[in-house]
C-alpha positions in Angstrom: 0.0 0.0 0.0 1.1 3.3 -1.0 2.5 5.8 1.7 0.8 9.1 0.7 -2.2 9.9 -2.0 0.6 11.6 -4.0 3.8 12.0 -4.4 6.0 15.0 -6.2 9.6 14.9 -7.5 11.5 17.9 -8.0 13.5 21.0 -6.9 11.8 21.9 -3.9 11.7 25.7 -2.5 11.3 25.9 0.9 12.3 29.2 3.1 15.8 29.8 3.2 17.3 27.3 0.3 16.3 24.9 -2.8 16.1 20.8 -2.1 17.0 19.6 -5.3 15.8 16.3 -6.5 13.4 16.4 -3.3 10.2 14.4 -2.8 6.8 15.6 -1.0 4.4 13.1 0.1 1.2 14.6 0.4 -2.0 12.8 2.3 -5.4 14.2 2.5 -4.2 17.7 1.3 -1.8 18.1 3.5 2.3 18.1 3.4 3.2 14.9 4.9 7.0 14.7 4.5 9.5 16.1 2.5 12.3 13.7 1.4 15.7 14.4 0.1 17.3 10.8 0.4 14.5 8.1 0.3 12.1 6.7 -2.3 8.7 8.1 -1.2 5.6 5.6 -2.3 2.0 7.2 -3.7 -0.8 5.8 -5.3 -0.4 9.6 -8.0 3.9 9.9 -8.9 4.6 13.3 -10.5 7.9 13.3 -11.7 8.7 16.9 -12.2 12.6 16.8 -12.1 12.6 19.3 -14.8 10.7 21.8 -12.5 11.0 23.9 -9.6 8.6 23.2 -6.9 7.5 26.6 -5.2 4.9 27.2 -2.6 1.1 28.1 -4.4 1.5 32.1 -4.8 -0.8 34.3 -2.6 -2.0 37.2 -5.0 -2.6 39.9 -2.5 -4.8 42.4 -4.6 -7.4 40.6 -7.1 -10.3 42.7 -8.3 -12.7 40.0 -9.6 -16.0 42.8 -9.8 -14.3 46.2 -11.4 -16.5 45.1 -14.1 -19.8 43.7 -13.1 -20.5 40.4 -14.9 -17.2 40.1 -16.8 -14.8 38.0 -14.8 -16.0 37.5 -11.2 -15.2 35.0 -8.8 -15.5 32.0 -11.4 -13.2 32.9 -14.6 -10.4 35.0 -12.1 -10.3 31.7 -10.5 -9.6 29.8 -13.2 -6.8 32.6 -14.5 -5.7 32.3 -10.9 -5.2 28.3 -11.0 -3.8 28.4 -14.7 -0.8 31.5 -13.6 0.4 28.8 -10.1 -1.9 31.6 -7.3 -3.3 29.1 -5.2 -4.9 31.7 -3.1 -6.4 35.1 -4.4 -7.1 37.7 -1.8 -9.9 39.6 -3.8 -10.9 43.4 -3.1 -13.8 44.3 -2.3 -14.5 47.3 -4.7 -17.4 45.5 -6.7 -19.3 47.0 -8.9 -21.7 47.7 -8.6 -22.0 48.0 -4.7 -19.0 47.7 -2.9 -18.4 45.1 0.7 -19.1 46.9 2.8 -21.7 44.8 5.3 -21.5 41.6 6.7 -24.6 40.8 4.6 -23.1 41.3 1.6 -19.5 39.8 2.6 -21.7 36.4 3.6 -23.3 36.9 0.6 -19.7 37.3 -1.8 -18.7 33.8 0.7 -21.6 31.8 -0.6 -20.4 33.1 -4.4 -17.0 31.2 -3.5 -18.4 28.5 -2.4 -20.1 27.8 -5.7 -17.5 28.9 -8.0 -13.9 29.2 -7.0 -11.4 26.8 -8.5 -9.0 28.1 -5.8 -9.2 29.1 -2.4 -10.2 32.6 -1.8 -9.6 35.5 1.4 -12.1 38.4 1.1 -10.8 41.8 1.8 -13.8 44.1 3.3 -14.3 48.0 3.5 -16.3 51.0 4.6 -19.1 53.2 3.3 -18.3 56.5 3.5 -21.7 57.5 5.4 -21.9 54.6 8.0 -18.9 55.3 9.9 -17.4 52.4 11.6 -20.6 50.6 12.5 -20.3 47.3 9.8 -16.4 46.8 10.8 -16.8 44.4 13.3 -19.9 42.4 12.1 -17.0 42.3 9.1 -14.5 41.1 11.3 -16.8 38.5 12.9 -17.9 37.4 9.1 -14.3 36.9 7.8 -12.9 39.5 6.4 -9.0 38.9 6.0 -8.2 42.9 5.9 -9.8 46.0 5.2 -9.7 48.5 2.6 -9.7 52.5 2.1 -8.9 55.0 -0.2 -7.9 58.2 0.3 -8.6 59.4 -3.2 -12.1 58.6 -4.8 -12.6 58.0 -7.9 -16.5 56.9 -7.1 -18.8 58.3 -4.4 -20.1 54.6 -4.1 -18.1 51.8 -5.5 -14.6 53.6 -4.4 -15.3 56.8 -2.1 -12.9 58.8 -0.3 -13.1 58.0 3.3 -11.8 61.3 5.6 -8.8 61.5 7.9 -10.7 61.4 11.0 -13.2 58.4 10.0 -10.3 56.4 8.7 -8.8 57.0 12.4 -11.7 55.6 14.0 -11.9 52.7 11.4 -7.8 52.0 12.2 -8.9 52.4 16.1 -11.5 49.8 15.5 -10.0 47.3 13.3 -6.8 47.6 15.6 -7.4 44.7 18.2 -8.7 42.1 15.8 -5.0 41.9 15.0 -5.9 42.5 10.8 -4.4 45.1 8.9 -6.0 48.5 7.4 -4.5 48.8 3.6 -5.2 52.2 1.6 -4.9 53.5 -1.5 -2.2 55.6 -1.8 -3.0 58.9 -3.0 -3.9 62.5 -2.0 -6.6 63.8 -2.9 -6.0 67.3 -3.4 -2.8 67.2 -5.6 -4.2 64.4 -7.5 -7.8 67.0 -8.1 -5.9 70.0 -8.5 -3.4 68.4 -11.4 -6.0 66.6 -13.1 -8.1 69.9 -13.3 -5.4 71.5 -15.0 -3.7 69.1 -17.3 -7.0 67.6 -18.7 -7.2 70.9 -20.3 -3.5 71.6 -21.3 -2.7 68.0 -22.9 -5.9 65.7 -22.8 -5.2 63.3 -25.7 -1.0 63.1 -24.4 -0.2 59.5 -22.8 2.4 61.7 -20.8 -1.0 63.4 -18.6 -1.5 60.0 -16.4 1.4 60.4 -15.0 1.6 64.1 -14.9 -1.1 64.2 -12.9 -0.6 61.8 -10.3 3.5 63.4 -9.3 5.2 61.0 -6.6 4.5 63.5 -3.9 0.8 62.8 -4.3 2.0 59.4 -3.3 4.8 59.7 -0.8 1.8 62.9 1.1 -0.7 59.8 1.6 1.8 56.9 2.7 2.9 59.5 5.2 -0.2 59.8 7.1 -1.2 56.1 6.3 1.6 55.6 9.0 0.6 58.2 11.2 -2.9 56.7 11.4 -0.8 53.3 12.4 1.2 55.1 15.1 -1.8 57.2 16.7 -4.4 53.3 16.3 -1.5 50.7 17.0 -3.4 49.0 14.0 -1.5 47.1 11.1 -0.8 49.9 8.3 -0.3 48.7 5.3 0.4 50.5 1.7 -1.5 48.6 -0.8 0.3 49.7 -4.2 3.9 51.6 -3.7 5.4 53.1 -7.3 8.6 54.6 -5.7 11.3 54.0 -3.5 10.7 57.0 -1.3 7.6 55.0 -0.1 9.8 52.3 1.1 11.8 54.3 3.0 8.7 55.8 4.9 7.7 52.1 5.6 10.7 51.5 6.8 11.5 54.7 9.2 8.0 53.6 10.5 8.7 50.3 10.8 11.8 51.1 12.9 9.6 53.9 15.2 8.0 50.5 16.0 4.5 51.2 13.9 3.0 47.6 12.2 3.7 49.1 9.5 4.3 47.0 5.7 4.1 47.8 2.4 3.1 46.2 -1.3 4.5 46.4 -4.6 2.9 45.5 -7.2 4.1 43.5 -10.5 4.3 46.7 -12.8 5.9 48.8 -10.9 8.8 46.2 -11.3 8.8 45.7 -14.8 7.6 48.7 -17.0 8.7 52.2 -16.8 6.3 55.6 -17.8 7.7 55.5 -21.2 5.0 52.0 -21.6 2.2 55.1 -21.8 3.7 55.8 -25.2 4.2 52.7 -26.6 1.0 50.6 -25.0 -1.5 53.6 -24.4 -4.0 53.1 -21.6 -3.2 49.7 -21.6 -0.6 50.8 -19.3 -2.8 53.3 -17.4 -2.5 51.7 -13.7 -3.0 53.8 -10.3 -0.5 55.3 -8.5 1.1 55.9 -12.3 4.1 53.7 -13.6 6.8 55.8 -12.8 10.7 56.9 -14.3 12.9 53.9 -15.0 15.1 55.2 -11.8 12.3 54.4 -9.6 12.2 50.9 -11.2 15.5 50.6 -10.3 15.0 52.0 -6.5 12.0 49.4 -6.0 14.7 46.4 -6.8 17.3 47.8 -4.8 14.5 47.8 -2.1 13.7 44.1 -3.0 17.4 43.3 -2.7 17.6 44.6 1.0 14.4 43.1 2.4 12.7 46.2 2.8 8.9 45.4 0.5 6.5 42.9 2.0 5.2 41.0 -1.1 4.2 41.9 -4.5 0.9 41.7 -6.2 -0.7 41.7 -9.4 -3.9 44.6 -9.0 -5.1 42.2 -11.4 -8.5 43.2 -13.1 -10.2 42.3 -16.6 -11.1 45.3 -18.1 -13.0 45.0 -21.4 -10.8 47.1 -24.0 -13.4 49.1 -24.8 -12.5 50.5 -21.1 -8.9 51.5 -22.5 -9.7 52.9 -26.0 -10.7 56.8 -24.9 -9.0 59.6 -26.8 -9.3 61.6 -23.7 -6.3 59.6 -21.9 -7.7 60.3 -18.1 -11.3 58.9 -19.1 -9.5 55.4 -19.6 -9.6 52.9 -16.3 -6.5 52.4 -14.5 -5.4 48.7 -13.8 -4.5 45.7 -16.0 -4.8 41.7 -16.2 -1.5 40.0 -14.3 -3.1 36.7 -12.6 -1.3 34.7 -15.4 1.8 36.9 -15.5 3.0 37.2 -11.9 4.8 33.9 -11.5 6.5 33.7 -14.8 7.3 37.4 -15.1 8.6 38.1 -11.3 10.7 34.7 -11.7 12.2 36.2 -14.7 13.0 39.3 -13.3 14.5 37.7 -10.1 16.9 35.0 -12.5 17.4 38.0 -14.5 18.6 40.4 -11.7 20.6 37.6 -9.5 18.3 36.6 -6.9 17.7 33.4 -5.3 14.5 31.5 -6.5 13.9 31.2 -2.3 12.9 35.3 -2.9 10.1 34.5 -5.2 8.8 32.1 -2.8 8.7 34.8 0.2 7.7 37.9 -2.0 5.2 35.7 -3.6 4.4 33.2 -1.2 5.7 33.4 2.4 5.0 37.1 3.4 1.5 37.5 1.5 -0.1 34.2 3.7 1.5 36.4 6.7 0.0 39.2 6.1 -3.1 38.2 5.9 -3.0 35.7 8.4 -3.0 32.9 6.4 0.0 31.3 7.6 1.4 28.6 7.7 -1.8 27.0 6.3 -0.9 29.0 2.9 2.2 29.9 1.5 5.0 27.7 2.4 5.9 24.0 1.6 6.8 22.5 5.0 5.4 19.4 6.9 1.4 20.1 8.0 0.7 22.8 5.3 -1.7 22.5 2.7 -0.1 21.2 -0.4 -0.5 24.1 -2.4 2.4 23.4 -5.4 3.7 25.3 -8.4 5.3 23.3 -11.0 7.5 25.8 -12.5 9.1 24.5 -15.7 12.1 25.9 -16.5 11.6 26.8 -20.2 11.9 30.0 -22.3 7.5 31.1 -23.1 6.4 34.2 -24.2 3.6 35.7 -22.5 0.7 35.4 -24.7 -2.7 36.7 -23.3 -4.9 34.5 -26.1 -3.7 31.4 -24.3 -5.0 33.0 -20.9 -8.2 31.4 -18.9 -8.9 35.1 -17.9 -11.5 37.2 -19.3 -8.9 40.0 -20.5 -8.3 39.9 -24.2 -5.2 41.7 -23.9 -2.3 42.0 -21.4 0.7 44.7 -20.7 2.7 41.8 -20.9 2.0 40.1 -24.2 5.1 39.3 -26.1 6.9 39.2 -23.2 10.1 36.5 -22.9 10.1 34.5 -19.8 12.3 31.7 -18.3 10.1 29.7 -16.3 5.9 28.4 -17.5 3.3 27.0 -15.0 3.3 23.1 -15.7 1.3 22.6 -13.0 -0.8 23.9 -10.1 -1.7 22.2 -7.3 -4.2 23.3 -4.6 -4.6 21.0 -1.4 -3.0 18.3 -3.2 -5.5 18.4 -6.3 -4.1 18.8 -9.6 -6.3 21.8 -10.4 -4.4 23.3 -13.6 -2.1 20.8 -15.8 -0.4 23.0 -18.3 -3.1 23.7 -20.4 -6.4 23.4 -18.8 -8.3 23.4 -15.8 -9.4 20.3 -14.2 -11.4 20.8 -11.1 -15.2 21.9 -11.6 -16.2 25.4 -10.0 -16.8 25.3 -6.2 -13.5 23.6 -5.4 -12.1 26.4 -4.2 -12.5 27.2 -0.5 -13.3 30.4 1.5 -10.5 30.8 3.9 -11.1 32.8 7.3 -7.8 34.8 8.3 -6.0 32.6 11.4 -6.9 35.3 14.1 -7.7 32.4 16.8 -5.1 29.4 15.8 -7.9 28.3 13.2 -7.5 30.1 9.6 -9.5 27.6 7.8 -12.8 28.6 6.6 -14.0 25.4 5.1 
């Protein structure tokens, strides 16, 4: 009889170093063992000695709803399983009425349970007219984090929410041990630019990011951190464009605020000139920035300072991108499919270990929103959440994506690594080219704020 349900051959990531030629036995989900000198014994063998074998990534920042009735919880699942994310951490910014009561967070959990094909956290936010009064019925329902903006770019789906209620909501939030995560940008720069380049240069790629200067930026992550010193609640910047950003995180971080802070896949990899060559396709908020900040934000990876990196991912219709009138174009792109490919790449490409995609990716994301060590890590009693990285040149090519985006930023693109294989709780659930668990595999997971992060 057969040790474990399944067993998987190759070189293994766990924290800190690569096992090459490693097995993992996996039984009833779960990591059972992790061999480097025996013959381990399944009743499923998966010889992928040609692969890396990295903990399931944990996208961070997934908008499923921007556009109501084009992606949702089923297809960004399946783009989820198909790119190696394991876990999506969706936002709760749908349209068209945003999460903002434990109603309709219990209601957005039932939509899981019928059609994730991976597991699924569940960020939560605030209306700008109820105050603080849904927070903890949020809490009590789920929610992983919460949400705010401090710039609004819609009085429903995504209002501003003021200094002082955002310091009661930080107040609030702050002993259920979860973090706060805002949107990055001041208000009044952001108003006052826009007013007067939409009328100087309207139809000039170069207005995005023009209006949106890094001070608007560096203005908001300031008193993000303030709100974390004055609350003692987790602060956390959801989308950082520049390196100055990452120094305030971490002069906060050493004044002993819970402070962290999020980059997200773009910001790595494409510079402000991408608004002349790809159009709105690269309109993304905060902007994409000069190739110096690009720069800064490795340098930044390189010394351990950035929590995790994202995606932002969402699916906008291309009709949504297509405005003569640049500003009048959404912000945000498809990147479910993109982030493990594209940020190994960049890691290989730059000198890193393979260990740093598995903590920028992995690791620190199922920290952050207490998920660990359920998610994010391959080690003895965790699920058995797998990538099977191949190591092989692949372009990025967006008509080969599950998503519902017919386009990507990253099309074209020459990468070093493809998604064999994805594995979520020991269930083969993309093999390379197609999905093979039915919608409603997924699970809703319940941040670990009790010893207990499994919401199943």
């Amino acid at each position: 009889m057969a040790e474990f349900d399944t067993v998987i051959r190759g070189d293994v990531v766990v924290p800190e170093r690569v096992i090459p030629g490693a097995s993992i036995g996996i039984s009833d989900g779960r990591i059972s063992k992790i061999s480097t000198n025996e013959t381990l014994t399944g009743d499923h063998v998966v010889d992928a000695s040609d692969c890396y074998v990295l903990p399931g990534a944990v996208d961070g920042q997934v908008h499923a709803y921007s556009q109501a009735d084009r992606e949702g919880i089923i297809i960004a699942t399946r783009a989820a399983a198909a790119g190696g994310v394991t876990t999506i951490v969706d936002m709760p910014y749908d349209e068209p009425q945003p999460i903002n009561t434990a109603e309709l967070f219990r209601r957005k959990v039932e939509v899981v349970g019928e059609e994730a094909h991976v597991d699924v956290a569940l960020y939560a936010t605030m209306a700008k007219e109820d105050g603080v009064a849904n927070l903890k019925p949020l809490i009590e329902a789920g929610a992983c984090a919460f949400k705010f903006s401090m710039c609004e770019s819609h009085p429903i789906r995504f209002p501003r929410i003021t200094m002082g209620d955002m310091l009661d909501a930080f107040t609030t939030v702050a002993p259920s041990g979860l973090a706060c995560g805002v949107h990055n940008e001041n208000q009044e720069i952001v108003d006052t630019c826009i007013a007067r380049l939409s009328k100087e240069m309207p139809h000039d790629p170069r207005v995005h990011g023009l209006s949106r200067p890094p001070v608007s930026e560096s203005m908001a992550i300031g008193e993000v951190y303030e709100l974390g010193l004055a609350s003692g609640c987790r602060a956390h910047i959801v989308h950082c464009s520049i390196g100055h950003g990452i120094d305030l995180c971490t002069y906060y971080k050493q004044r002993g605020v819970k402070a962290s802070i999020e980059v997200c896949l773009h910001y790595l990899v494409f510079n402000e000139d991408e608004l002349l060559t790809q159009g709105a396709k690269a309109k993304v908020n905060p902007p994409l920035r000069a190739q110096a900040e690009v720069e800064r934000l490795w340098d930044c990876v390189r010394a351990g300072e950035i929590d995790f990196v994202s995606t932002d991912h969402v699916a906008w219709s291309l009709d949504r991108k297509s405005n003569p009138e640049f500003l009048k174009n959404s912000s945000g792109a498809p990147g479910l499919e993109a982030l493990v490919p594209v940020f190994f790449t960049e890691c290989v490409k730059r000198g890193f270990e393979i260990t740093t995609v598995a903590r920028l990716l992995s690791e620190q994301p199922a920290k952050h929103f207490l998920l660990y060590p359920r998610k994010g890590v391959i080690q003895v009693g965790s699920d058995a959440d797998l990538i099977l990285l191949k190591k092989a040149e692949d372009t990025i090519d967006s008509a080969r994506w599950q998503s519902a985006a017919e386009w990507s930023p990253y099309d074209g693109r020459q990468v070093l690594g493809r998604v064999a294989a994805t594995y979520v709780r020991g269930v083969e659930v993309w093999d390379g080219t197609s999905i093979k668990v039915e919608p409603g595999f997924g699970r809703f997971l319940r941040p670990d704020r009790e010893g207990e992060s499994d919401g199943a």
